[in-house]
VMD Tcl script that builds the backbone (N, CA, C; Angstrom):
set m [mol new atoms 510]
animate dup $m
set s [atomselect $m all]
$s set {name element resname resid chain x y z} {
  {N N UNK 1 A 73.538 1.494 -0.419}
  {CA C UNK 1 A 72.257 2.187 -0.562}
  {C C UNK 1 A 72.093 3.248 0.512}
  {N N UNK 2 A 71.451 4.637 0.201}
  {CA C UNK 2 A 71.639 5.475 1.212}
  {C C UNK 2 A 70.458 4.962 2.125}
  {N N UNK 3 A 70.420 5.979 3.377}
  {CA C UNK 3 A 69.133 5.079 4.355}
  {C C UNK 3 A 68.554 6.462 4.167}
  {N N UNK 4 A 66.735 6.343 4.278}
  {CA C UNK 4 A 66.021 7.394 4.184}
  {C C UNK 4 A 64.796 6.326 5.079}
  {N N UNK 5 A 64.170 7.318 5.315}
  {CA C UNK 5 A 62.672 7.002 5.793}
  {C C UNK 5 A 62.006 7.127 5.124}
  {N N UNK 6 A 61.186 5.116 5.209}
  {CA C UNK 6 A 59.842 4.975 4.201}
  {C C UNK 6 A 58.719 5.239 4.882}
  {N N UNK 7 A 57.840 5.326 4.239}
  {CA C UNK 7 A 56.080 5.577 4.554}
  {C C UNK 7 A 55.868 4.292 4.823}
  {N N UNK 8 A 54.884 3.538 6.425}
  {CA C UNK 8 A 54.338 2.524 6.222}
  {C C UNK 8 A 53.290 2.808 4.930}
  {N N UNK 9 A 52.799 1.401 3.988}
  {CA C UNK 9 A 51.453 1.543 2.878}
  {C C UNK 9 A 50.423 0.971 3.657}
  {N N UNK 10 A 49.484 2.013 3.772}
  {CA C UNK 10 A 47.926 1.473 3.696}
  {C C UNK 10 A 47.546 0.853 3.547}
  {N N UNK 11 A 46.546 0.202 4.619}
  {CA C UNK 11 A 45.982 -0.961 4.698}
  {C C UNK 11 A 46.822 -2.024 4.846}
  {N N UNK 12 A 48.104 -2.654 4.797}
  {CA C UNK 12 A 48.939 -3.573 4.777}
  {C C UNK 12 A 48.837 -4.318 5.814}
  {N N UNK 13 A 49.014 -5.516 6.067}
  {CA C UNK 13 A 48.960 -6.479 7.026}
  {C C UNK 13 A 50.495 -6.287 7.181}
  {N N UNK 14 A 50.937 -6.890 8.961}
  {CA C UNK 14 A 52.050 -6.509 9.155}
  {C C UNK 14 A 53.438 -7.259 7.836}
  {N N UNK 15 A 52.765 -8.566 8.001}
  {CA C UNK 15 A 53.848 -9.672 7.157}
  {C C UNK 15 A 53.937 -9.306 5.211}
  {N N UNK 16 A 52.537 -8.111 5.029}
  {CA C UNK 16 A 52.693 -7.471 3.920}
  {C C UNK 16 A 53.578 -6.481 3.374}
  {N N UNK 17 A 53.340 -5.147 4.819}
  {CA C UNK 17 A 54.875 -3.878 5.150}
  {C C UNK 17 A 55.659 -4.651 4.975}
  {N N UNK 18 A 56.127 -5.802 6.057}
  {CA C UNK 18 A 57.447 -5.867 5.804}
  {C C UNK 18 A 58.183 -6.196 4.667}
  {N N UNK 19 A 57.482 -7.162 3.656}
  {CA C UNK 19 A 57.378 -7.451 2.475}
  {C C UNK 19 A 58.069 -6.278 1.717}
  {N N UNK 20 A 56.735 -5.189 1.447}
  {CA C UNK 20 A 57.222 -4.004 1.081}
  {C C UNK 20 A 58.320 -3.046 1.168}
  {N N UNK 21 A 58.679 -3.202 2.315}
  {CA C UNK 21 A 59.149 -2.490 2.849}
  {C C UNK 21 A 61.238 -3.011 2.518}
  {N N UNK 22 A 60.926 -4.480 2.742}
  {CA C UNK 22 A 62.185 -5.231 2.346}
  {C C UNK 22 A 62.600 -4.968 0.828}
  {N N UNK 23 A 61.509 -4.785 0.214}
  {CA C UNK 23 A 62.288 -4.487 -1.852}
  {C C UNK 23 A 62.133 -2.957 -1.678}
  {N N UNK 24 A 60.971 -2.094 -0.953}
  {CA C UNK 24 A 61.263 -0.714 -1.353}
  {C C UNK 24 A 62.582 0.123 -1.322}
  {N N UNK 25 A 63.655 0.032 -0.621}
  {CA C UNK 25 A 64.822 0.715 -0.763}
  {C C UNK 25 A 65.673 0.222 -2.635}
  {N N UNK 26 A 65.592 -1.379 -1.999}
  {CA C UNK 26 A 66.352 -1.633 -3.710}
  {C C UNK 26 A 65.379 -0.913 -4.747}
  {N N UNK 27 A 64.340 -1.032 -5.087}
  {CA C UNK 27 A 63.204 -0.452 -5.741}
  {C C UNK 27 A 63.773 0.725 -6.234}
  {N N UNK 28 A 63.866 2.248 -5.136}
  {CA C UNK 28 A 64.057 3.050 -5.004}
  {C C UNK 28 A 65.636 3.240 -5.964}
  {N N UNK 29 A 66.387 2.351 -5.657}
  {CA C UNK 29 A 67.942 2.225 -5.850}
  {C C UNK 29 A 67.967 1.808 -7.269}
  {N N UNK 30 A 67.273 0.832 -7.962}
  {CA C UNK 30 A 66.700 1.123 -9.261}
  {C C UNK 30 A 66.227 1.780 -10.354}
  {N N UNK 31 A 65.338 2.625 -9.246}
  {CA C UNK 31 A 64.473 3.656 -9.819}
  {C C UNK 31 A 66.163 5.165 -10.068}
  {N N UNK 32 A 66.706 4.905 -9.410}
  {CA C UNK 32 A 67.349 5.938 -9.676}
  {C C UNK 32 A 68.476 5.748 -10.927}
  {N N UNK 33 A 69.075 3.941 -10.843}
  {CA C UNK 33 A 69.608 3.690 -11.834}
  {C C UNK 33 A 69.485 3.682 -13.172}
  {N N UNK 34 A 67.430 3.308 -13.236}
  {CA C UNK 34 A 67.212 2.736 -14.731}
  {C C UNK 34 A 65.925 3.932 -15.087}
  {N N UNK 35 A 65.485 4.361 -14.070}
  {CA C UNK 35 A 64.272 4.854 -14.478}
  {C C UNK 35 A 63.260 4.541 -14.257}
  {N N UNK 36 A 63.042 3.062 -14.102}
  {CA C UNK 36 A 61.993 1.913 -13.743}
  {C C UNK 36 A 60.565 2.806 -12.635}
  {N N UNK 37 A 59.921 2.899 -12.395}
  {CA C UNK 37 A 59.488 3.051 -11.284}
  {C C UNK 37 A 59.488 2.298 -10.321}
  {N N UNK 38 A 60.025 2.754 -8.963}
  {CA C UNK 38 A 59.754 1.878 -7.615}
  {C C UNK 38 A 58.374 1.288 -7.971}
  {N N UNK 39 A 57.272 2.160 -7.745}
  {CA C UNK 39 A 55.864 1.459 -7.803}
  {C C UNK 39 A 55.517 0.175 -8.445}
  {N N UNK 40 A 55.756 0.621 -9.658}
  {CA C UNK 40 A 55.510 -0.978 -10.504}
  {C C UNK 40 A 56.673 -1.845 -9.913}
  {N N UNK 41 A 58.196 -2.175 -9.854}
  {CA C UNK 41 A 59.420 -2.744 -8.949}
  {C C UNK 41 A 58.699 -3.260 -8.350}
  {N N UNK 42 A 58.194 -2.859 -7.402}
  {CA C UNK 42 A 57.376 -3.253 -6.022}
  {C C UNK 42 A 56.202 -4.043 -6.338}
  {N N UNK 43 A 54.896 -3.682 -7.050}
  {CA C UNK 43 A 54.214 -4.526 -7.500}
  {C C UNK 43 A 54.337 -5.276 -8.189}
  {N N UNK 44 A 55.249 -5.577 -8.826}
  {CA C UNK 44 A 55.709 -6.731 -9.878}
  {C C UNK 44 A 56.364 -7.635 -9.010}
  {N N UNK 45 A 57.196 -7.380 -8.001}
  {CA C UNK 45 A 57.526 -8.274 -6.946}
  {C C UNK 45 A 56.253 -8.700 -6.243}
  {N N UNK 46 A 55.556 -8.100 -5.954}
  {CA C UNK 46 A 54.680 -8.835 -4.775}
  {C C UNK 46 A 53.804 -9.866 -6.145}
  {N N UNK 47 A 53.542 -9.041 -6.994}
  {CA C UNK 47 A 52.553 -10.368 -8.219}
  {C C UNK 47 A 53.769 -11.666 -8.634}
  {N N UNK 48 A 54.694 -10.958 -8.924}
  {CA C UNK 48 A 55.458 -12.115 -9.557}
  {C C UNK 48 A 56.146 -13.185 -8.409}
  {N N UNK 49 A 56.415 -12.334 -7.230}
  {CA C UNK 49 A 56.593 -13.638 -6.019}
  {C C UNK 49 A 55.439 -14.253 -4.928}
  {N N UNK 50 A 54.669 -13.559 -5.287}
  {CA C UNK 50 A 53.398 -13.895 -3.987}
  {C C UNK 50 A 54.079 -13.440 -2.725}
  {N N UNK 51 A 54.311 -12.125 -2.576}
  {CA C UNK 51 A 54.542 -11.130 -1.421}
  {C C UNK 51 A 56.120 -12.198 -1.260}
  {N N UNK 52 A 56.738 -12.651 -1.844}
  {CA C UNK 52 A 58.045 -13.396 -1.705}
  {C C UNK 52 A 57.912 -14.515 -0.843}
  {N N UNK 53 A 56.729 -15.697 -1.687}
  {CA C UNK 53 A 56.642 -16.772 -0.697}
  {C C UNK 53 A 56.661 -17.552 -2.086}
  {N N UNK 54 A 56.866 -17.345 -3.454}
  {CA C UNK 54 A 57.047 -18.261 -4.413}
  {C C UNK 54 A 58.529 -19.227 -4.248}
  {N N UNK 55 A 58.144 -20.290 -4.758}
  {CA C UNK 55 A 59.436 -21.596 -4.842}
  {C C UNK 55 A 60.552 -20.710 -5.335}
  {N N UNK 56 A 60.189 -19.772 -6.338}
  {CA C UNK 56 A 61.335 -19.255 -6.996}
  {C C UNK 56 A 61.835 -18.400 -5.976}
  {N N UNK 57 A 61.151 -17.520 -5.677}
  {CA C UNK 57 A 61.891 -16.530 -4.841}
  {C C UNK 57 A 62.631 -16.871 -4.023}
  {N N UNK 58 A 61.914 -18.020 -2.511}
  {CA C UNK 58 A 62.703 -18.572 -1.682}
  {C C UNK 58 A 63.594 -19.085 -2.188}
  {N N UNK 59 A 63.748 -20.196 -3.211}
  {CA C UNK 59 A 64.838 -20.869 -3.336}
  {C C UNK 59 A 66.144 -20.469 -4.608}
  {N N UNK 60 A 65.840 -19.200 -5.150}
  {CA C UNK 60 A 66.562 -18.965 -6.020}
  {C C UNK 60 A 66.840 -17.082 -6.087}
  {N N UNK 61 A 65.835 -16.374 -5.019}
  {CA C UNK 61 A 66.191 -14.844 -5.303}
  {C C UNK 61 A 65.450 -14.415 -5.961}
  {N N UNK 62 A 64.515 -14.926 -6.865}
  {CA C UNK 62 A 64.052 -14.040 -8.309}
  {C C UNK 62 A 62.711 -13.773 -8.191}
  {N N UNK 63 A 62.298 -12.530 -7.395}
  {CA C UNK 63 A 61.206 -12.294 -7.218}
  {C C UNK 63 A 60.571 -11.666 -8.433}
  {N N UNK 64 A 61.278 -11.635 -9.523}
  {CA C UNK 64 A 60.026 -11.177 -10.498}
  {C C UNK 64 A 59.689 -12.201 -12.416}
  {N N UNK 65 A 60.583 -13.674 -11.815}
  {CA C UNK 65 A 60.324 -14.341 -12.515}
  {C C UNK 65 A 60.935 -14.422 -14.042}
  {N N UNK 66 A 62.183 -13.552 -13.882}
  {CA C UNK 66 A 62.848 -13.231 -15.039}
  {C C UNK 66 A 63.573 -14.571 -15.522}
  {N N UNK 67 A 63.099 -15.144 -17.138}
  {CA C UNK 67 A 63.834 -16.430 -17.267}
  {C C UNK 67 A 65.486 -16.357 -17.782}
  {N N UNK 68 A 66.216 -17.262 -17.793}
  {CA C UNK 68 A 67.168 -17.541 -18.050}
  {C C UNK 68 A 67.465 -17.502 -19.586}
  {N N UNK 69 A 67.101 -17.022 -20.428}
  {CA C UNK 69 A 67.210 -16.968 -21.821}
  {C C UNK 69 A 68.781 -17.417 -22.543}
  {N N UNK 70 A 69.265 -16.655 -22.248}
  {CA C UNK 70 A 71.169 -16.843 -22.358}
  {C C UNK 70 A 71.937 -16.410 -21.585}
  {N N UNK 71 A 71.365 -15.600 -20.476}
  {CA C UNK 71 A 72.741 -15.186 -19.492}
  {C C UNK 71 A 71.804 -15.854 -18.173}
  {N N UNK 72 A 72.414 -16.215 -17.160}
  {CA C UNK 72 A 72.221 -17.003 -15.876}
  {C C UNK 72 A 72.442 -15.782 -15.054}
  {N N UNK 73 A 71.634 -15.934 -14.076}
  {CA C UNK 73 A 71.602 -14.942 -13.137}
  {C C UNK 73 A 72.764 -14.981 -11.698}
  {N N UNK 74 A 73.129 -13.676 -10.902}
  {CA C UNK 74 A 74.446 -13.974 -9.984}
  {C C UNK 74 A 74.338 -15.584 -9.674}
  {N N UNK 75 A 73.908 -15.838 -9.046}
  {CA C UNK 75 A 73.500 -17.890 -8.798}
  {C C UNK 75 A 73.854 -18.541 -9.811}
  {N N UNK 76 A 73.256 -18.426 -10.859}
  {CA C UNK 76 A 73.241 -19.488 -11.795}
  {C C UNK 76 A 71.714 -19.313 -12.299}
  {N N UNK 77 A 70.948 -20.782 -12.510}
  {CA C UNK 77 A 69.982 -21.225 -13.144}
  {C C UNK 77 A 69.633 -21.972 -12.214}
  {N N UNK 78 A 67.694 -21.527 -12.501}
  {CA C UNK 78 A 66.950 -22.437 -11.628}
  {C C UNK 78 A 65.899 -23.529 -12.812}
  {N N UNK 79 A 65.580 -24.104 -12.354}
  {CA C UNK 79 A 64.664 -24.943 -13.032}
  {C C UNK 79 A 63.391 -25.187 -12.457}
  {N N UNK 80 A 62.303 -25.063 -13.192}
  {CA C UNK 80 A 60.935 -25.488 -12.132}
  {C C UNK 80 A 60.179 -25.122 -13.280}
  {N N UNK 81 A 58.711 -25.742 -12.870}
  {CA C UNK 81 A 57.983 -25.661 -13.280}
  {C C UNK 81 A 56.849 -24.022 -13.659}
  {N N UNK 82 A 56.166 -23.934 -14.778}
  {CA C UNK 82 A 55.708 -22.411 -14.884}
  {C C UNK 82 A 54.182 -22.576 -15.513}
  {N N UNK 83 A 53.259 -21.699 -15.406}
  {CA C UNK 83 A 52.298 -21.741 -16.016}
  {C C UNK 83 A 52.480 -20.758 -17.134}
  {N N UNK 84 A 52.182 -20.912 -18.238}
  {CA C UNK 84 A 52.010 -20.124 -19.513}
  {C C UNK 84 A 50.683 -19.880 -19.702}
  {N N UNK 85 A 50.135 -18.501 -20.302}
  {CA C UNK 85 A 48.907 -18.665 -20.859}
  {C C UNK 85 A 49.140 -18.612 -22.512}
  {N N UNK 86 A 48.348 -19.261 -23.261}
  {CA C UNK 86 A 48.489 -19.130 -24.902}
  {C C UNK 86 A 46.997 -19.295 -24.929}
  {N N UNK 87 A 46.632 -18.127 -25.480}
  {CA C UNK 87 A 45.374 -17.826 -26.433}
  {C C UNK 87 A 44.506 -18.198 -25.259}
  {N N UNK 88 A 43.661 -18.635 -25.123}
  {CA C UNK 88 A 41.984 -19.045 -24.257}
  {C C UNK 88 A 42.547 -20.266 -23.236}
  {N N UNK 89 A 43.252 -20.935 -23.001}
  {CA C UNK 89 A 44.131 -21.983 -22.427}
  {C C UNK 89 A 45.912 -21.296 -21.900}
  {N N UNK 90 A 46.218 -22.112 -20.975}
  {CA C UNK 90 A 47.312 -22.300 -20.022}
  {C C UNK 90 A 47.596 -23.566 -20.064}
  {N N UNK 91 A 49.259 -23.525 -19.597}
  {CA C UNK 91 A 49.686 -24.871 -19.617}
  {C C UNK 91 A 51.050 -25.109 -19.095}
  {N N UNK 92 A 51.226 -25.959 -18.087}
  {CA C UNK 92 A 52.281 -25.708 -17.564}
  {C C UNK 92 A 53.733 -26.074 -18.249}
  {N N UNK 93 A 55.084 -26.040 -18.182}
  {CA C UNK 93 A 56.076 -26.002 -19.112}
  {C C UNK 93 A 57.116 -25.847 -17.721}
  {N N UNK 94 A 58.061 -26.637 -18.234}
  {CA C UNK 94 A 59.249 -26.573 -17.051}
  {C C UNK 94 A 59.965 -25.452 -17.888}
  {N N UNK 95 A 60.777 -24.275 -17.232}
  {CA C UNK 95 A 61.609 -23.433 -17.449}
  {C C UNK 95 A 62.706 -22.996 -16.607}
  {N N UNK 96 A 63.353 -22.780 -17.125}
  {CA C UNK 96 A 65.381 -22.409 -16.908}
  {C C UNK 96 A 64.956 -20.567 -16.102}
  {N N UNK 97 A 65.030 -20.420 -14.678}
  {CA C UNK 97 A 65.163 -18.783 -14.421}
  {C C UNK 97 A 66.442 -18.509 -13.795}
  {N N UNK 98 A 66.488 -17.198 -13.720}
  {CA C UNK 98 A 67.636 -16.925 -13.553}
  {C C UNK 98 A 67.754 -16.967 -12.036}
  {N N UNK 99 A 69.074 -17.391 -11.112}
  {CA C UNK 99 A 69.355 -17.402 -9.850}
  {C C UNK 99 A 69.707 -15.992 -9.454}
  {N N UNK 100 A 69.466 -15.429 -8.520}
  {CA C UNK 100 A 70.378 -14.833 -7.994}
  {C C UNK 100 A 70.775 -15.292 -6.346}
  {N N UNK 101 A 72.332 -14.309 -5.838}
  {CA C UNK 101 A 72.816 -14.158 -4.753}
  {C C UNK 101 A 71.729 -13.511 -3.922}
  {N N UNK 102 A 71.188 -12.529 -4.281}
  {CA C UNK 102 A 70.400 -11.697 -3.011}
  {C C UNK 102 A 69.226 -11.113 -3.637}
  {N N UNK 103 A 68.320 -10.955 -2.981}
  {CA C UNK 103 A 67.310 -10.275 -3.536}
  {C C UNK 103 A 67.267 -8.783 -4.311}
  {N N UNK 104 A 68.510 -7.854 -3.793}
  {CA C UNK 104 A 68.882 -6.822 -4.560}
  {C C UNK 104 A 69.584 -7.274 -5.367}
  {N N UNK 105 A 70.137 -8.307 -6.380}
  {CA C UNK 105 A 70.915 -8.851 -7.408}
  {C C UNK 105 A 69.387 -8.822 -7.877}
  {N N UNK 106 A 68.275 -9.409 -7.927}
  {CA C UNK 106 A 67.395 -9.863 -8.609}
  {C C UNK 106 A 66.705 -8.030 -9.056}
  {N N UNK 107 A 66.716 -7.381 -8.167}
  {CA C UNK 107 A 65.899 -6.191 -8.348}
  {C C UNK 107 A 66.899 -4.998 -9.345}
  {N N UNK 108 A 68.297 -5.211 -9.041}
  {CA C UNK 108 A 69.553 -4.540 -10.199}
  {C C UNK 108 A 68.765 -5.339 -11.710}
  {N N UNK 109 A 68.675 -6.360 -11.648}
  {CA C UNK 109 A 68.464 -7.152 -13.206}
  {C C UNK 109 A 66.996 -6.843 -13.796}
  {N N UNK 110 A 66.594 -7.037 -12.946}
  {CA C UNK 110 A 65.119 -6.279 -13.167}
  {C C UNK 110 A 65.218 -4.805 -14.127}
  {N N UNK 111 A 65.355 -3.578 -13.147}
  {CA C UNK 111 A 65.667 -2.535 -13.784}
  {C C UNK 111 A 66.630 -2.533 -15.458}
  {N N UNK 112 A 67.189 -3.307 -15.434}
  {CA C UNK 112 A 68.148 -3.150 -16.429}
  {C C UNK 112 A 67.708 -4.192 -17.066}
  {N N UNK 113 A 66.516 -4.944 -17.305}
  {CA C UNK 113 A 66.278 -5.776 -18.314}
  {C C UNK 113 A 65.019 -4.793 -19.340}
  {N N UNK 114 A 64.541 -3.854 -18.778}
  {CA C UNK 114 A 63.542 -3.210 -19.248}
  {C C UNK 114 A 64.804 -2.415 -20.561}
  {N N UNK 115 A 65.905 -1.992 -19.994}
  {CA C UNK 115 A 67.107 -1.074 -21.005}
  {C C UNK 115 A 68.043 -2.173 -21.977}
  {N N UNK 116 A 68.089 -3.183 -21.596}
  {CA C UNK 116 A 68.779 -4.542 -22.083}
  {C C UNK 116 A 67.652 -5.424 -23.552}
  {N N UNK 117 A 66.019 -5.012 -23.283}
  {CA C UNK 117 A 65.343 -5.543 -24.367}
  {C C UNK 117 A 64.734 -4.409 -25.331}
  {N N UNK 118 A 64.946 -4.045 -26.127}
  {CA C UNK 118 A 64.450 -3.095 -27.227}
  {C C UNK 118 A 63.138 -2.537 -27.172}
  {N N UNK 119 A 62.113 -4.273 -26.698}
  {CA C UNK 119 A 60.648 -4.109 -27.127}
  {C C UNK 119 A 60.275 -3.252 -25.852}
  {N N UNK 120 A 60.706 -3.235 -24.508}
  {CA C UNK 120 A 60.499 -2.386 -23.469}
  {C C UNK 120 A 60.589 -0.720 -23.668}
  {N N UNK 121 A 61.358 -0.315 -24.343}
  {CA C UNK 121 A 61.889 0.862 -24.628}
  {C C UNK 121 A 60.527 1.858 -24.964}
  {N N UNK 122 A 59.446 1.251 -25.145}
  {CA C UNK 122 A 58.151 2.467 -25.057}
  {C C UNK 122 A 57.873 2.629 -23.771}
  {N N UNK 123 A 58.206 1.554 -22.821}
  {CA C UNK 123 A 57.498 1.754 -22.086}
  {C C UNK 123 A 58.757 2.851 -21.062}
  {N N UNK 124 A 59.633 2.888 -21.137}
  {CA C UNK 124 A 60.835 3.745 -20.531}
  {C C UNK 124 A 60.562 5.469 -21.080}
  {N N UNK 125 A 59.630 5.328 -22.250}
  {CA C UNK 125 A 59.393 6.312 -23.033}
  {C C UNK 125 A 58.121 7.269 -21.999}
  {N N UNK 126 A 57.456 6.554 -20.968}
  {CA C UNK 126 A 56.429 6.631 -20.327}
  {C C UNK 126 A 57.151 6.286 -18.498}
  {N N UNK 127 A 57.800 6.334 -18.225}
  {CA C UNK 127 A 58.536 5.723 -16.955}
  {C C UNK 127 A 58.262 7.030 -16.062}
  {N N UNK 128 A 57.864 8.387 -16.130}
  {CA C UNK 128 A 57.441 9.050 -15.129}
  {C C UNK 128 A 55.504 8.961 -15.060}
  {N N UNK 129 A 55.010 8.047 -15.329}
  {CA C UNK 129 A 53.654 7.601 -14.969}
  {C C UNK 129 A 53.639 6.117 -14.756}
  {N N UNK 130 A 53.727 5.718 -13.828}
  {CA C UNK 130 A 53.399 4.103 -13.115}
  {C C UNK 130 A 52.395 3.802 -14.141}
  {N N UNK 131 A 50.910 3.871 -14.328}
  {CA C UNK 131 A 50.156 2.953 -14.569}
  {C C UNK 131 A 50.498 2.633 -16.193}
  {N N UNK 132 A 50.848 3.774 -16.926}
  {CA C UNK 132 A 51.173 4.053 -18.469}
  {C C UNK 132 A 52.588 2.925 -18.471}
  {N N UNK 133 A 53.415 3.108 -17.428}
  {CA C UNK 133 A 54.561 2.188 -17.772}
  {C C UNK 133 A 54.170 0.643 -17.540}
  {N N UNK 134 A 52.893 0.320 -16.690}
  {CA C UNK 134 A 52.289 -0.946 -16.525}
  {C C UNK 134 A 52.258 -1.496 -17.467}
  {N N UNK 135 A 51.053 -0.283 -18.411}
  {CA C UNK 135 A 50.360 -0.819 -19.504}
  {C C UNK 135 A 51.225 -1.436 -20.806}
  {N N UNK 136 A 52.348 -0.704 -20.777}
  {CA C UNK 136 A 52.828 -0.396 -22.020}
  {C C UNK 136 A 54.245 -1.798 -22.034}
  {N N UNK 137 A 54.461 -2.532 -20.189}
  {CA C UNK 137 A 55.500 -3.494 -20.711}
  {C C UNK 137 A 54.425 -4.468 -20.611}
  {N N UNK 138 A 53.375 -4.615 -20.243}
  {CA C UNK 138 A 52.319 -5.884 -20.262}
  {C C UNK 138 A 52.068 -5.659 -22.078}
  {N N UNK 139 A 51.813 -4.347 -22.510}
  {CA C UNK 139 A 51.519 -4.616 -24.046}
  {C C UNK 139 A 52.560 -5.512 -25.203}
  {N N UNK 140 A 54.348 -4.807 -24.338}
  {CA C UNK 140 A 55.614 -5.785 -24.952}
  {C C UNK 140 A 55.323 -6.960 -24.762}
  {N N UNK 141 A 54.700 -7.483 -23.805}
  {CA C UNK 141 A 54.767 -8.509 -23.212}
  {C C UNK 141 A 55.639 -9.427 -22.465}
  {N N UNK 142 A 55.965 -8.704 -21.278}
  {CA C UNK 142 A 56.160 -8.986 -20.245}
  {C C UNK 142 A 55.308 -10.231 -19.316}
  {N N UNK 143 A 54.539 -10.295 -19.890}
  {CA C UNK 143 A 53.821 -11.547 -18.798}
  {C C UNK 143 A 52.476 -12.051 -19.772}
  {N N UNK 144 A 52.299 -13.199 -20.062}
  {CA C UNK 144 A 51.398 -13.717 -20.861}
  {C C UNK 144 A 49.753 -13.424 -20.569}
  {N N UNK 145 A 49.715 -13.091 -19.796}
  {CA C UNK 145 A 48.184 -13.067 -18.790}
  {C C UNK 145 A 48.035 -11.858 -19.092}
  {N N UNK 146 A 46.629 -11.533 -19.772}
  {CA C UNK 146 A 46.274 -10.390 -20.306}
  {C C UNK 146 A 45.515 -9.735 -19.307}
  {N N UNK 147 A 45.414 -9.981 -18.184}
  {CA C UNK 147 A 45.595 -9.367 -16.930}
  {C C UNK 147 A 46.674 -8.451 -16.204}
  {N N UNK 148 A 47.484 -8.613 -16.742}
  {CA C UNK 148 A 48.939 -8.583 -15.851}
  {C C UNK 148 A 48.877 -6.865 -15.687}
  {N N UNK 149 A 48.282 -5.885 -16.202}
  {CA C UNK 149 A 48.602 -4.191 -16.237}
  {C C UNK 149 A 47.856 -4.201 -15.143}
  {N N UNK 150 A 46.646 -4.388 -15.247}
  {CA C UNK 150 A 45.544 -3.903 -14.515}
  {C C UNK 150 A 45.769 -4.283 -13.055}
  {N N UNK 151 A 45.954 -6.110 -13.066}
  {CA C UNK 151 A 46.607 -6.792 -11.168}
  {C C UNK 151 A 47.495 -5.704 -10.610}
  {N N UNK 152 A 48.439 -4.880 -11.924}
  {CA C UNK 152 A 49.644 -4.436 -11.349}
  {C C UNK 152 A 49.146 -2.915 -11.034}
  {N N UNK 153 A 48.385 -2.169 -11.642}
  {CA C UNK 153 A 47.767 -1.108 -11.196}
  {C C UNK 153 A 46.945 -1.058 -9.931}
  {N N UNK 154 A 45.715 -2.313 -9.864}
  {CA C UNK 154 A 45.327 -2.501 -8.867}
  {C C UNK 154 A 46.623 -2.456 -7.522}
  {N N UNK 155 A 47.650 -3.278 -7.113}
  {CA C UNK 155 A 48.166 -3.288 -6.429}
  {C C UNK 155 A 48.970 -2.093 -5.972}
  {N N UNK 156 A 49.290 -1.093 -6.918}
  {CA C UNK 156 A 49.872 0.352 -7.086}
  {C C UNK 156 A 48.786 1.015 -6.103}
  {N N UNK 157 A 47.762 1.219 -6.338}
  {CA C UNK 157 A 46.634 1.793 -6.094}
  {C C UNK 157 A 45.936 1.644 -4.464}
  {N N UNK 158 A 46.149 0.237 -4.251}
  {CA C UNK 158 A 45.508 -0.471 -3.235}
  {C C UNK 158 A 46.641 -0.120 -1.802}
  {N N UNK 159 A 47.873 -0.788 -2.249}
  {CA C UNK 159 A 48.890 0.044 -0.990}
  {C C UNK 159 A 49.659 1.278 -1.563}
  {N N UNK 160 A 49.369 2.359 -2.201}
  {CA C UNK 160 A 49.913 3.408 -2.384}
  {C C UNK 160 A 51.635 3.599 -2.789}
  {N N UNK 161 A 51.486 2.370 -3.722}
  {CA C UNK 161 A 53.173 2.201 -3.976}
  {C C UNK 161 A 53.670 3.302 -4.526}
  {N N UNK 162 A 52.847 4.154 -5.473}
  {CA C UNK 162 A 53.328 5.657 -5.565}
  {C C UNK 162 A 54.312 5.947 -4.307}
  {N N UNK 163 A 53.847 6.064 -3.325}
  {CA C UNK 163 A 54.787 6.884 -2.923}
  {C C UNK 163 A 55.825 6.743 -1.909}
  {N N UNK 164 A 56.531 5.168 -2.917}
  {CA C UNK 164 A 57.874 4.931 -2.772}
  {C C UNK 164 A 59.044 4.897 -4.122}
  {N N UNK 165 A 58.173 5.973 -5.355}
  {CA C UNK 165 A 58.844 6.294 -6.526}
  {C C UNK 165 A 59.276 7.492 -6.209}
  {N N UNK 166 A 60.576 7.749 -6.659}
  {CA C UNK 166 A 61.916 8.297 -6.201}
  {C C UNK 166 A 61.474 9.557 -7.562}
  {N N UNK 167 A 61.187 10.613 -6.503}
  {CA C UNK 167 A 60.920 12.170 -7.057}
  {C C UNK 167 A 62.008 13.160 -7.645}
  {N N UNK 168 A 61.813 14.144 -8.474}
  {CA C UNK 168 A 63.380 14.607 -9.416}
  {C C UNK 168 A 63.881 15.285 -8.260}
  {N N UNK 169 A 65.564 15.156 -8.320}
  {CA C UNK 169 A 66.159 15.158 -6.956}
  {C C UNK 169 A 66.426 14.808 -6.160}
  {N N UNK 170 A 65.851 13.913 -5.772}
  {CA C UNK 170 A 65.722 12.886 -4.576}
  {C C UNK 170 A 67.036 12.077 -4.197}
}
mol reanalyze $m
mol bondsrecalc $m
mol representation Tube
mol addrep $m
């Protein structure tokens, strides 16, 4: 990965930057591979790991909760428990996620699962506007919680993850 200088984000508590600051290069390194935006990358990590203090993350790499469907992640397969939402109710369900080796193994799979599933492909259609690409993989459904665009905009918004998305040229 090349080295560049990041922007501390606004308002951040220190143990938050560093957070940030630890996925923004892979993010970036993504963003150049798949298209993805860093911004959402980044906020989808901090929602989907809890700033990288989830069971999954620590103990398996997978800060954005991607399951194990048919291919196992660099690691292997994790197992644990998940909350689902269906219709007006939630419910928890043990599920198979994918392992990885390193936290940039988890953030490569990331990017390339948005180009790897069909139903994502509107939202790649929209990948130079963060909040439009929010909206549009929470609409594929990406995450059951009909919350999930807006948490992820809010968090875009709140530490200025804009502007660790990788500009034409860059």
């Amino acid at each position: 990965p090349r080295e560049e200088s990041l922007p501390d984000p606004p308002g951040a508590s220190s143990w938050q930057r560093d957070f940030i600051l630890s996925v923004a290069r892979g993010a970036r390194e993504s963003q150049r591979a798949t298209g993805v935006p860093a911004s959402v990358t980044l906020a989808q990590a901090i929602l989907e790991s809890d700033w990288g203090r989830s069971k999954l993350t620590r103990d398996a790499n997978n800060l954005f909760g991607i399951k194990a469907f048919s291919v196992p992640g660099t690691a292997g397969t994790y197992d644990i428990a998940t909350r689902e939402v269906y219709g007006s109710g939630s419910t928890m369900v043990m599920a198979s996620f994918k392992a990885y080796t390193t936290l940039e193994d988890s953030i490569v799979d990331h990017g390339n699962w948005f180009h790897d599933n069909s139903r994502y492909h509107g939202a790649l259609a929209v990948k130079d506007d963060p909040r439009a690409f929010a909206r549009a993989i929470s609409a594929a459904g990406y995450a059951t919680d009909p919350g999930y665009a807006p948490a992820l905009i809010t968090l875009m918004d709140r530490y200025n993850l804009y502007a660790y998305d990788v500009q034409p040229g860059e």
